[in-house]
N, C-alpha and C positions, 0 to 999 in steps of 0.2 A: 814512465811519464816524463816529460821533460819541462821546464818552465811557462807557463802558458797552457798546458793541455788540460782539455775539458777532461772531469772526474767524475763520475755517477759513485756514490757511497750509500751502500746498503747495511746497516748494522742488526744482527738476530731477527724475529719473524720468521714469518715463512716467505722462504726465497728461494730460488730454484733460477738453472739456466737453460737453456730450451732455444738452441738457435735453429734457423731456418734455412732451410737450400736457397742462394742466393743473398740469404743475409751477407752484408759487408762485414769481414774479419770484426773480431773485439777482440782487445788486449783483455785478460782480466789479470789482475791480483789480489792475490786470494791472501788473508791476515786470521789465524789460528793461534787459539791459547790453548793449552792442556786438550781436556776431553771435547773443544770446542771445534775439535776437526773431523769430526762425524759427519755434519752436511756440508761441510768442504772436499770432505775424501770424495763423497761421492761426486759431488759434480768436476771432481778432478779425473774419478775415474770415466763420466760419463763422456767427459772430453778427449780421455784417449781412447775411447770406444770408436768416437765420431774421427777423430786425426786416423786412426786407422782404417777405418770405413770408406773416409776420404781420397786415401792410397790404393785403394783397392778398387776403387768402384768408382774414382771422379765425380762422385752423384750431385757436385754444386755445391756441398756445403765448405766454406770458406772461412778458417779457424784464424785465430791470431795466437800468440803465447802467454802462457800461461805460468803467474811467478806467483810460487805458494811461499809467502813467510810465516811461520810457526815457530813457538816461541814452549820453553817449559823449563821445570825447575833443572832438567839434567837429561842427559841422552835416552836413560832408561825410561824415562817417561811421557816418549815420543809415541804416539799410537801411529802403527801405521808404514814404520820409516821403512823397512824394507821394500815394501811395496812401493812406496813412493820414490824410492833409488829405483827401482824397476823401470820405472814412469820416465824417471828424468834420462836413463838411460836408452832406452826403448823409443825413445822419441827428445833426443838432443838439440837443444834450440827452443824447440817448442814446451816443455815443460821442464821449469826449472824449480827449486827451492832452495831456499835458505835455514836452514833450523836455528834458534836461539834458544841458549842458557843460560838462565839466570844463577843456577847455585851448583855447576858442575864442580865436583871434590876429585872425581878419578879420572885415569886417560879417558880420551875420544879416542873409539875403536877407528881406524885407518878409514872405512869404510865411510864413514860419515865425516871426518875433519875436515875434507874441502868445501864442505858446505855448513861447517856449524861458526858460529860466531858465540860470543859471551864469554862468561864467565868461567 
């Protein structure tokens, strides 16, 4: 986002994303605590289902990128993370994340320090 930009802000509920052939690109960013990245994963994986689909097939659907920030007490307690290095690899530009720690005590494995910030 930049100064000025229109924000739609959905917090827990039921939420889900479900775009359309021809829908206009959406940016989303995705905001995750601890176990709160359950119905975030998914709709992170549903979007590289579609990014890929889109490669493949041109079928009109028209993605924008997508920036997951997630946050937890330490690396260990990230659900998910391999997979979502997968993501941000597998599809560069378009799916990115940041992870945050709040009370990391040991190294950050090489694999995830470019993308962790905190403690």
């Amino acid at each position: 986002c930049t100064l000025d930009s229109e924000v739609a802000l959905r917090v827990g509920g039921d939420f889900y994303f479900d775009p359309q052939p021809g829908d206009s690109p959406i940016n989303l960013v995705l905001i995750a605590g601890g176990v709160g990245i359950n119905p975030l994963f998914s709709i992170l994986l549903h979007i590289a289902d579609l990014h890929g689909y889109q490669e493949g097939k041109g079928n009109g659907y028209k993605l924008g990128t997508v920036n997951l920030y997630y946050s937890a007490k330490n690396t260990s307690e990230f659900l998910f993370k391999k997979n979502i290095l997968g993501l941000m690899n597998t599809f560069p530009g378009k799916i990115t994340c940041c992870f945050h720690v709040t009370q990391q005590r040991s190294q950050i494995c090489k694999e995830l320090q470019p993308h962790v910030t905190g403690k």
